[in-house]
N, C-alpha and C positions, 0 to 999 in steps of 0.2 A: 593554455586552456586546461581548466581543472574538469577532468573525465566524472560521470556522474557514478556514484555507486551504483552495483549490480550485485543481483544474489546469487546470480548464474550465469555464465560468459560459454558460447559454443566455439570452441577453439577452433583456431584454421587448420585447413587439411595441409595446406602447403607445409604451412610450420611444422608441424607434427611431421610430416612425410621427412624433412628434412633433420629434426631433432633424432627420430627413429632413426633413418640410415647412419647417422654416427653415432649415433649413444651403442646400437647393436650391430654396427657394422656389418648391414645389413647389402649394401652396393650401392650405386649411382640411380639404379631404376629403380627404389625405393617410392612407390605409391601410397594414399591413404585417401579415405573413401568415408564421410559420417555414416554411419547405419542407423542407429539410433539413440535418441538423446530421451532419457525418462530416468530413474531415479541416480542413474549414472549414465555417459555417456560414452557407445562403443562404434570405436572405428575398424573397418576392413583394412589392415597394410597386405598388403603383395609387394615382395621383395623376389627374385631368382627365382622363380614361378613356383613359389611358396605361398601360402596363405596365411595369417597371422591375426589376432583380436586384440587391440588395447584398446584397455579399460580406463576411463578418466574418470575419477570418484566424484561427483559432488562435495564442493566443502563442506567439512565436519559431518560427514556424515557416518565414513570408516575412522578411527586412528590408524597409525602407523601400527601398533601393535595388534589390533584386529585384521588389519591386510595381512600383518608377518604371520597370523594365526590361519588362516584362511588360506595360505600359499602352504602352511605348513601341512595341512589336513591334506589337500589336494597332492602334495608330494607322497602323503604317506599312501592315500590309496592308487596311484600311481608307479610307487614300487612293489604296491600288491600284481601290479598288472591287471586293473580296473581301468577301462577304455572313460577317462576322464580327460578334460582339457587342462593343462598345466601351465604355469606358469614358465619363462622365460626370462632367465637373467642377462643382464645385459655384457657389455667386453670386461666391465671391470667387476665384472658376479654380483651386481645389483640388481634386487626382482623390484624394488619400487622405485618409482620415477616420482621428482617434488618437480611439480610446474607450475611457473608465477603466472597465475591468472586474475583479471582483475578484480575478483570478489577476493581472492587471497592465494594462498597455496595448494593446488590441489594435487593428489597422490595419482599415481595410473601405473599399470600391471599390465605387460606385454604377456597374450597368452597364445597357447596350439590353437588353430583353428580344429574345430569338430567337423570333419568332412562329412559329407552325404547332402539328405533334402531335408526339407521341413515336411512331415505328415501330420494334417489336419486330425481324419480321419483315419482311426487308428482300427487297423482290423487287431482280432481277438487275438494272434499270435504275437504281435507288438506289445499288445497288453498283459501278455503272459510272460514276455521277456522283458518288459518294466519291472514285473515283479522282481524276475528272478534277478536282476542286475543292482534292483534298492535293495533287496535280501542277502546279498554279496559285501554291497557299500555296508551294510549293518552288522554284516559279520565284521566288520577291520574296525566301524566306530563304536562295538557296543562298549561300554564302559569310559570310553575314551572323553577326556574332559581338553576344550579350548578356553584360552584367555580370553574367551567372548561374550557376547547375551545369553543368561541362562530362560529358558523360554517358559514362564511361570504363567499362571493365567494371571496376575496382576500386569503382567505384559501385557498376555492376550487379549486379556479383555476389559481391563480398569486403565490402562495408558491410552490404548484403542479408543475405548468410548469418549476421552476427554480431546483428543484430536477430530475424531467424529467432530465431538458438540461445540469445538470451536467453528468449524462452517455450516452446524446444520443443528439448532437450538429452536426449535419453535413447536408450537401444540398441534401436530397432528396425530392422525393414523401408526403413519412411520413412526413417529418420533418415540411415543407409546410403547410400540411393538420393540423397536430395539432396548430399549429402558428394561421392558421387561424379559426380553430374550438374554441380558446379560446380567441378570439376578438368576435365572434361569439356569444357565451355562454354569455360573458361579457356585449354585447349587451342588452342581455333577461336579463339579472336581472335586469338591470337597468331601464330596461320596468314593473317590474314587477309589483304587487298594494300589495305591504305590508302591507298595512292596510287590505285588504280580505284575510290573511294569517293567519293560526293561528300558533302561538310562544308556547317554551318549552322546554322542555328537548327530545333528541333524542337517539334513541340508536344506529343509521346509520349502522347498520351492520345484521337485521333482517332479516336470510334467510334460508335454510334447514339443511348449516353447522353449524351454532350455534341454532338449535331446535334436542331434542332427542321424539321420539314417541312412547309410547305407545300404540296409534291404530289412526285413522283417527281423534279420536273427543279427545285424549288427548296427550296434546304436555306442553314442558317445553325449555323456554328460558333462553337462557345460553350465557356467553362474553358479556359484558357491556363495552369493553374497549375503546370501540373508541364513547362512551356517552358525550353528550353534551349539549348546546344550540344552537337552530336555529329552523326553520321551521319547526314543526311537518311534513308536506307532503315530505319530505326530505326520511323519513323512507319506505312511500308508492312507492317514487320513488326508492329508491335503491332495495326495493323487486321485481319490476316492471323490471327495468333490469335487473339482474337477474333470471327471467323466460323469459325475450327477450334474455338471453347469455346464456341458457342451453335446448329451445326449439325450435328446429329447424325448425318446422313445423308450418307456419304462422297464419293458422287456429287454428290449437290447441292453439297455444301461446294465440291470442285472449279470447277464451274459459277462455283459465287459469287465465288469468289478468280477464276478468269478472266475475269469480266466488271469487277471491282476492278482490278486489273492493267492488262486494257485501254483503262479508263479513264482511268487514270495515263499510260498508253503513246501515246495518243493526245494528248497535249500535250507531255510529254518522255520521253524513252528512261528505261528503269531500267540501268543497266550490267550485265555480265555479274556480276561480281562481287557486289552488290549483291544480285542475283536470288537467283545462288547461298547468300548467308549467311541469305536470310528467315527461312529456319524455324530455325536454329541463334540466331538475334536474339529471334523470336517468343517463345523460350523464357526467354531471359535475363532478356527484358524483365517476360515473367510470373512470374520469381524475384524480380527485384524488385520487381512492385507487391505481391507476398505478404511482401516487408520490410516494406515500408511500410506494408499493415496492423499488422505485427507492431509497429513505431516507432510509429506514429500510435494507435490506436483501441484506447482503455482502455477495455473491455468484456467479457463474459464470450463476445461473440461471436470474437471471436480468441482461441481457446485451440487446446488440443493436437490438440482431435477438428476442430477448422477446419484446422487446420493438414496433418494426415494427408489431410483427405479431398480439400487443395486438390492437395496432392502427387500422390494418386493417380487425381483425376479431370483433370486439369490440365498438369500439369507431365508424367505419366507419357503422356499419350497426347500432346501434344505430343513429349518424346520420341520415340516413333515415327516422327513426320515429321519430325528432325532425323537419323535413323540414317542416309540414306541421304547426307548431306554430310558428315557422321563416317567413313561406312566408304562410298565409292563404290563401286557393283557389289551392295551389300548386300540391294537389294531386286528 
C-alpha cells in the first residue's frame, strides 16, 4: 500500500525512546514523552534520573549548517558560564541526528534540560534579572557574526507581510491598518542611525516562555532557534513587547519595562538610539512572528479571525507606543 504524503509526521515516543537510549547510551530506562509539537517539535527524555530536551526540526526549515551554527553560539556562551541550555553529542560526538520521517529527513538536537518552573507572572526582580542575563548574553555576542538570517527589515516586515497576505488578503479595517502599519515601520528604519546601533548575534525570542526558574535570582535560557544577526536592541525590544502583550495594567507595565531596562543597564549601557527605536522594533518584530505563524502552522488555528484579532489586540496597541517616535510631541 502506497502511504499518502505528509507535510508533517509526529514521531513515536516509543521509537525515539529507543533510538535515544543507543544513539547516547543513554541505559535501558530510557523514556520519551511529546511536550510540544509547533514550529518544531520537543520531546521530554528521562534517562538515569536525568532530564533531557530533543529537538525534532520540522523539514526545511533549519539546514544542517544553521543547526551547526546555533549549537555553535550556544557552546560559546556556555564556556562563558551563561546558564543556557546546550546542546548534547551523542557516543560517536554527533550533536545532530538525520531521522527518516515520512515527509523526508528530518534533523533533531539532544539538549540540557533548563531546571526550575515556568513563571507566568513575573515579579519586578525577575524582570530585572532578565535584563541583567540578556545584557551578559550581549556582552559575548556583540559583534559576533553566525552563518545565519541576518534580520533586516526586509525580513521583518516585507517577507512577513506576503506570508500574512497569503491567509489573510481582503478589504477590511485590518487589512488597511497593517498595509499601512508596514510602510509605516519601513519608514523608521530607514530613519534609523545604524552606526549608534550596536550589531551581533540575537537570540529574538527572550521571554518567560523559553526561561525555566529556579527562584527570582536563578533563570536558565533555552530555544535559540530563531538566533541570528542584527541589531542587539532587537532582543530588548521583543522582551519589551512582550510584557506590553501580557500586562495589562499601564502603570505596572511601566514599573516592569523599568526594572528590565535597569537590569540591562546595570551591566551595559543601551545607547540613545537604541532606547529610542524600542517600541518602533517591538512592533516589527511582533509583525513578524505573526508571519511566521502565518509560514509555519498548518492549522485551523491561524486563520483570518487569528489573524484580525492578533492585529487588533496586538499590533494596534502596540501601535500606540510607537506614536510618540513617529510623530515626537504627539503625546
Amino acid at each position: 500500500m502506497n502511504h499518502f504524503p505528509v507535510s508533517k509526521s509526529i514521531l513515536s515516543d516509543s521509537a525515539l525512546a529507543d533510538f535515544i537510549q543507543k544513539q547516547y547510551a543513554l541505559g535501558d530506562n530510557t523514556t520519551c514523552r511529546l511536550l510540544k509539537t509547533w514550529v518544531n517539535d520537543t520531546y521530554l527524555i528521562k534517562a538515569n534520573n536525568t532530564n533531557y530536551i530533543f529537538r525534532v526540526y520540522t523539514l526545511n526549515w533549519r539546514t544542517e549548517k544553521e543547526i551547526q551554527e546555533e549549537i555553535r553560539l550556544i557552546g560559546l556562551l556556555k564556556q562563558k558560564e551563561l546558564p543556557v541550555s546546550f546542546a548534547i553529542p551523542d557516543s560517536n560526538g554527533n550533536y545532530i541526528q538525520e531521522l527518516s520521517a515520512p515527509e523526508g529527513v528530518r534533523f533533531a538536537v539532544l539538549f540540557s534540560f533548563a531546571e526550575g518552573e515556568k513563571f507566568h507572572n513575573l515579579s519586578h526582580e525577575i524582570h530585572f534579572n532578565m535584563g541583567t542575563l540578556m545584557a551578559k548574553i550581549h556582552q559575548q555576542t556583540d559583534n559576533l557574526q553566525l552563518d545565519r538570517i541576518h534580520y533586516t527589515a526586509e525580513i521583518l516586515l516585507i517577507d512577513s507581510y506576503t506570508q500574512i497576505l497569503s491567509l489573510f488578503n481582503s478589504d477590511c479595517e485590518e487589512y488597511r491598518f497593517l498595509s499601512s502599519l508596514q510602510k509605516t515601520l519601513l519608514g523608521e528604519f530607514e530613519k534609523a542611525d545604524s552606526n549608534k546601533i550596536r550589531k551581533g548575534v540575537v537570540h529574538l525570542d527572550i521571554w518567560a516562555d523559553n526561561a525555566a526558574f529556579k527562584n527570582e535570582n536563578e533563570m536558565t535560557i533555552f530555544d535559540f532557534d530563531f538566533c541570528g544577526n542584527g541589531w542587539l536592541c532587537y532582543d530588548i525590544a521583543f522582551y519589551s513587547s512582550m510584557v506590553f502583550a501580557t500586562e495589562p495594567e499601564e502603570k505596572e507595565r511601566a514599573s516592569k519595562m523599568e526594572h528590565f531596562i535597569n537590569g540591562y543597564q546595570s551591566i551595559t549601557p543601551i545607547p540613545a538610539e537604541e532606547m529610542r527605536l524600542i517600541p518602533v522594533l517591538a512592533t516589527a518584530l511582533q509583525f513578524f512572528y505573526l508571519g511566521i505563524q502565518c509560514q509555519r502552522f498548518f492549522t485551523v488555528f491561524v486563520n483570518e479571525f487569528h489573524i484580525k484579532r492578533f492585529i487588533n489586540l496586538r499590533l494596534k496597541n502596540l501601535y500606540q507606543w510607537t506614536i510618540p517616535v513617529i510623530i515626537p510631541g504627539s503625546i
